[in-house]
ZAZAMAR-896955 format. One line per field, with one value per residue: residue number from 0; x negated, y negated, z negated of N, C-alpha, C in turn. Coordinates in nm, 2 decimals. Atoms other than C-alpha are relative to their C-alpha. Example, Ala and Ser with C-alpha at 12.3 -4.5 7.8 and 13.67 -1.06 7.14 Angstrom:
pos = (0 | 1) $
nx = (-0.09 | 0.09) $
ny = (0.12 | 0.11) $
nz = (0.00 | 0.00) $
cax = (-1.23 | -1.37) $
cay = (0.45 | 0.11) $
caz = (-0.78 | -0.71) $
cx = (-0.09 | 0.08) $
cy = (-0.12 | -0.11) $
cz = (0.00 | -0.08) $
This chain:
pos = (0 | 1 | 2 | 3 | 4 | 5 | 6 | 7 | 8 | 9 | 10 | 11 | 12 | 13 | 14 | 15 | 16 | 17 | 18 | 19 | 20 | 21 | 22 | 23 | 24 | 25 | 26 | 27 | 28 | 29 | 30 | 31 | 32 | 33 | 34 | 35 | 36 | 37 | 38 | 39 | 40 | 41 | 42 | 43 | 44 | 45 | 46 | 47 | 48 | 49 | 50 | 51 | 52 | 53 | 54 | 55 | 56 | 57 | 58 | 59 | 60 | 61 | 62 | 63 | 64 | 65 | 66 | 67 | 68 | 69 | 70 | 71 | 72 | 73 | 74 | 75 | 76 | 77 | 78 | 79 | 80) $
nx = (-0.07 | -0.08 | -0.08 | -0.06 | -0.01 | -0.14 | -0.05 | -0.12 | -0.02 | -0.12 | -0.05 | -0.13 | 0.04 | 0.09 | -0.09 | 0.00 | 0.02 | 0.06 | 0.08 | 0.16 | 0.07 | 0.17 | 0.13 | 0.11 | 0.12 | -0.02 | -0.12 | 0.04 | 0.12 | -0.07 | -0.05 | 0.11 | 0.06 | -0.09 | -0.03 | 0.14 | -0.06 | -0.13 | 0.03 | 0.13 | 0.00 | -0.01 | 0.11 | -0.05 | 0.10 | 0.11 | -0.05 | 0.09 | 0.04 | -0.06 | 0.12 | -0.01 | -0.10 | 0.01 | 0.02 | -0.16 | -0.05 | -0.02 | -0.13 | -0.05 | 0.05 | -0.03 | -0.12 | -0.01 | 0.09 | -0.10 | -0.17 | 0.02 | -0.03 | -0.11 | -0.03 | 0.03 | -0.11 | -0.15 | -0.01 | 0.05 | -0.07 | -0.01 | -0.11 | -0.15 | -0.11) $
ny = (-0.03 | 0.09 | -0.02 | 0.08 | 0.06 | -0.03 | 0.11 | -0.01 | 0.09 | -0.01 | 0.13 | -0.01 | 0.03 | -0.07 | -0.13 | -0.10 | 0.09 | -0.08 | 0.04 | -0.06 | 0.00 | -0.08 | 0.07 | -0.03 | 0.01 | 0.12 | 0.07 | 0.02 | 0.11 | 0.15 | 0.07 | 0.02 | 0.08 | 0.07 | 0.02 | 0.14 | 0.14 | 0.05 | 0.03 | -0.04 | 0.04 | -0.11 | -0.08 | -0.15 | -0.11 | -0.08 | -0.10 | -0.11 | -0.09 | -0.09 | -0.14 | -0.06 | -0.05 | -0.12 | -0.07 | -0.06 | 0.12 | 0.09 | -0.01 | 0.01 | 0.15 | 0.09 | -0.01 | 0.06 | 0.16 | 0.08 | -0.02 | 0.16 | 0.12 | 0.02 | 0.03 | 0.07 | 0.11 | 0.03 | 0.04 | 0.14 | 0.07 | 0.10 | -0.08 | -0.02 | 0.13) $
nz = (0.12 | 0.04 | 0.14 | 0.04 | 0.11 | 0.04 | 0.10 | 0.04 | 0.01 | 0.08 | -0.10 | -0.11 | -0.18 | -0.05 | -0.02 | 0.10 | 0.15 | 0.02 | -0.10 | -0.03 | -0.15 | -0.03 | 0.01 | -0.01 | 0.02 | -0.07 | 0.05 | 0.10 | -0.05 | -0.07 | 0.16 | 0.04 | -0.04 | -0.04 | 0.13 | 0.03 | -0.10 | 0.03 | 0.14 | 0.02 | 0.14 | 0.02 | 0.01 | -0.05 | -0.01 | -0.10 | 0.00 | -0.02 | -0.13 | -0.14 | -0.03 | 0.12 | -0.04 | 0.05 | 0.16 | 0.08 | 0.12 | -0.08 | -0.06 | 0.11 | 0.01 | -0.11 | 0.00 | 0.10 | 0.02 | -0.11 | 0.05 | 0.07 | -0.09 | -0.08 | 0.14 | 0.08 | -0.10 | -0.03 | 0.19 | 0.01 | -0.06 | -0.08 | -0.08 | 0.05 | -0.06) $
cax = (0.57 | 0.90 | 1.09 | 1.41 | 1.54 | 1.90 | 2.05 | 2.36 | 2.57 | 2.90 | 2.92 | 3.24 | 3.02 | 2.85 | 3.09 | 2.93 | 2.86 | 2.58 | 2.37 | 2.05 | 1.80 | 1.51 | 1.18 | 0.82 | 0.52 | 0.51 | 0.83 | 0.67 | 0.36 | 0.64 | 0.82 | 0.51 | 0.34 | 0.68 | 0.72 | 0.33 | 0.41 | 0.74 | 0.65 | 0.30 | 0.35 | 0.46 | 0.24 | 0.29 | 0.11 | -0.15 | 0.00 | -0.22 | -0.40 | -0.22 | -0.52 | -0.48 | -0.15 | -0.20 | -0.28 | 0.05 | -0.03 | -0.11 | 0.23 | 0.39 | 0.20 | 0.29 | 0.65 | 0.60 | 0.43 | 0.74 | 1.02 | 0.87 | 0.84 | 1.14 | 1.29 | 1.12 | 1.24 | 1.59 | 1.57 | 1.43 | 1.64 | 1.53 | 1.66 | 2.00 | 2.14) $
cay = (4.68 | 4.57 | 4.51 | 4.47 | 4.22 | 4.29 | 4.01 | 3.97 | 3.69 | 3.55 | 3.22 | 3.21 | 3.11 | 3.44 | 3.79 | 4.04 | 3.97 | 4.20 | 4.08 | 4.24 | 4.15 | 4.30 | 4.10 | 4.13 | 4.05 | 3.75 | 3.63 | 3.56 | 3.36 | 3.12 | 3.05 | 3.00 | 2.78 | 2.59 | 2.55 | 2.38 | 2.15 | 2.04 | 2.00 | 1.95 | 1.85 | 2.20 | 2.50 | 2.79 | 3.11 | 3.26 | 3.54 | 3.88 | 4.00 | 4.19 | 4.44 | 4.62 | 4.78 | 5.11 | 5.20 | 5.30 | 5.07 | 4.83 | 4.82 | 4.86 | 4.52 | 4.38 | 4.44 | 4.30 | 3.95 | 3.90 | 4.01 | 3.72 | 3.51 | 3.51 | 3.53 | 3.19 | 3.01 | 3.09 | 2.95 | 2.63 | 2.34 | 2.14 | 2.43 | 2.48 | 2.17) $
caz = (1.38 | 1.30 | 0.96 | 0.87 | 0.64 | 0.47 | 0.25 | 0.07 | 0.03 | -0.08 | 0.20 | 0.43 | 0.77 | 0.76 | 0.91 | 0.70 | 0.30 | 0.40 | 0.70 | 0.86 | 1.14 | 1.28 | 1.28 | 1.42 | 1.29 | 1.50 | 1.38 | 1.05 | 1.19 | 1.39 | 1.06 | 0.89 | 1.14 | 1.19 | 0.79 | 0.77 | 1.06 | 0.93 | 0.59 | 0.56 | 0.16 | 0.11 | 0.00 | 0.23 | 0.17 | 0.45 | 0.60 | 0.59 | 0.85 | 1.15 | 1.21 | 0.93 | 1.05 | 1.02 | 0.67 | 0.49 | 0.16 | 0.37 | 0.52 | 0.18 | 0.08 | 0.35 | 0.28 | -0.07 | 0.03 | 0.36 | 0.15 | -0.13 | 0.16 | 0.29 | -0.10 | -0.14 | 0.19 | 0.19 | -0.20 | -0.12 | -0.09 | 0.19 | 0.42 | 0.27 | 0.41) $
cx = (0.12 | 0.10 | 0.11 | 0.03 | 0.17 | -0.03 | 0.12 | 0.07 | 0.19 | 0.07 | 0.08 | -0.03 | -0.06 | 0.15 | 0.01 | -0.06 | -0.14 | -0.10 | -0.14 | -0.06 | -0.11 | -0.09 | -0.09 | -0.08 | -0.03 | 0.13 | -0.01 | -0.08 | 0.08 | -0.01 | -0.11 | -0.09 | 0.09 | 0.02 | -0.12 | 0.02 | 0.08 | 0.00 | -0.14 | -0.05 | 0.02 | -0.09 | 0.10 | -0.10 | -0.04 | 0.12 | -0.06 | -0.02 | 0.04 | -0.08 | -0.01 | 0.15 | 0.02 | -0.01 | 0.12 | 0.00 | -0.03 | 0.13 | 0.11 | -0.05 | 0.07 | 0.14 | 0.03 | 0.00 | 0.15 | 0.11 | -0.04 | 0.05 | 0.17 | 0.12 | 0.03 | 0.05 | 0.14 | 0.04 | -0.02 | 0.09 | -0.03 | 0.06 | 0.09 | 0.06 | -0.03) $
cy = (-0.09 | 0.03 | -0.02 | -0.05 | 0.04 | -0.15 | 0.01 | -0.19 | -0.05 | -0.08 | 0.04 | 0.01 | 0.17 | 0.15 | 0.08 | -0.07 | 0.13 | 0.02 | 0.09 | -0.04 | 0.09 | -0.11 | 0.05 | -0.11 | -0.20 | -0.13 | -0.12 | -0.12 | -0.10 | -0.07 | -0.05 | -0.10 | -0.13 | -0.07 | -0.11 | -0.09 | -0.09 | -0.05 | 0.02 | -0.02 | 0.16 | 0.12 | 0.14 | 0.08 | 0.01 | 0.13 | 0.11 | 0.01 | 0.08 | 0.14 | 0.10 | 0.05 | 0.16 | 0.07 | -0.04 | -0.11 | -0.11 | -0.08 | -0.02 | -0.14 | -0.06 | -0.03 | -0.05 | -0.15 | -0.03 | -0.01 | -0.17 | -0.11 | -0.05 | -0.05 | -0.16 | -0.10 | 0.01 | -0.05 | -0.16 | -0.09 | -0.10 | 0.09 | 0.02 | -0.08 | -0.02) $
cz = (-0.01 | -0.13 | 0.00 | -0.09 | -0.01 | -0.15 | -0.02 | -0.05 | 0.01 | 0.13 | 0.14 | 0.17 | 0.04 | 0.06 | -0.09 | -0.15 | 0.01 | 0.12 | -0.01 | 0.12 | -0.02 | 0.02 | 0.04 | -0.10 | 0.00 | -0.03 | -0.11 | 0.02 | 0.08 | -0.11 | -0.07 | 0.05 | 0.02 | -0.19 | 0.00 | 0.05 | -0.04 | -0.14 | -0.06 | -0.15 | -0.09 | 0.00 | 0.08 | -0.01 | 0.13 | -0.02 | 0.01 | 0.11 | 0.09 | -0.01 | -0.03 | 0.01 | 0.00 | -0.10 | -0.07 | -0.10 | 0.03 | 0.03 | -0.11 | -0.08 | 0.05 | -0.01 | -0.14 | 0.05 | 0.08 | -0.09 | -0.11 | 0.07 | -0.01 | -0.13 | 0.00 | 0.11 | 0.02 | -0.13 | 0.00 | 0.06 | 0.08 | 0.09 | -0.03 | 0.07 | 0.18) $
């Protein structure tokens, strides 16, 4: 499965004010295991279950909880800098 993420943004380093990647699954679970490591003070959600990839509202979930995610680490100021 892969998602992509679209973001918008105002800052001079980036080309477009309207950026997209593609992501897996696996992408998620780096970030995630690289966040706990690095900041073991910090609460990082559990990331759902993989397995369960086939059922539609599943997948719709799923696309609720990463988009959060991702919301809530590009928000947090120890990464910014």
């Amino acid at each position: 499965m892969v998602l992509t993420l679209r973001g918008q943004t105002d800052l001079p380093n980036f080309t477009s004010k309207n950026p997209s990647s593609r992501r897996r699954f696996q992408d998620f679970t780096f970030l995630r295991d690289h966040l706990t490591r690095d900041f073991p003070a910090a609460v990082v959600p559990p990331l759902p279950d993989k397995h369960r990839l086939g059922e539609l509202l599943w997948v719709a979930w799923l696309r609720l909880i990463l988009t959060a995610l991702v919301h809530r680490v590009s928000n947090w100021r120890p990464l910014q800098s």
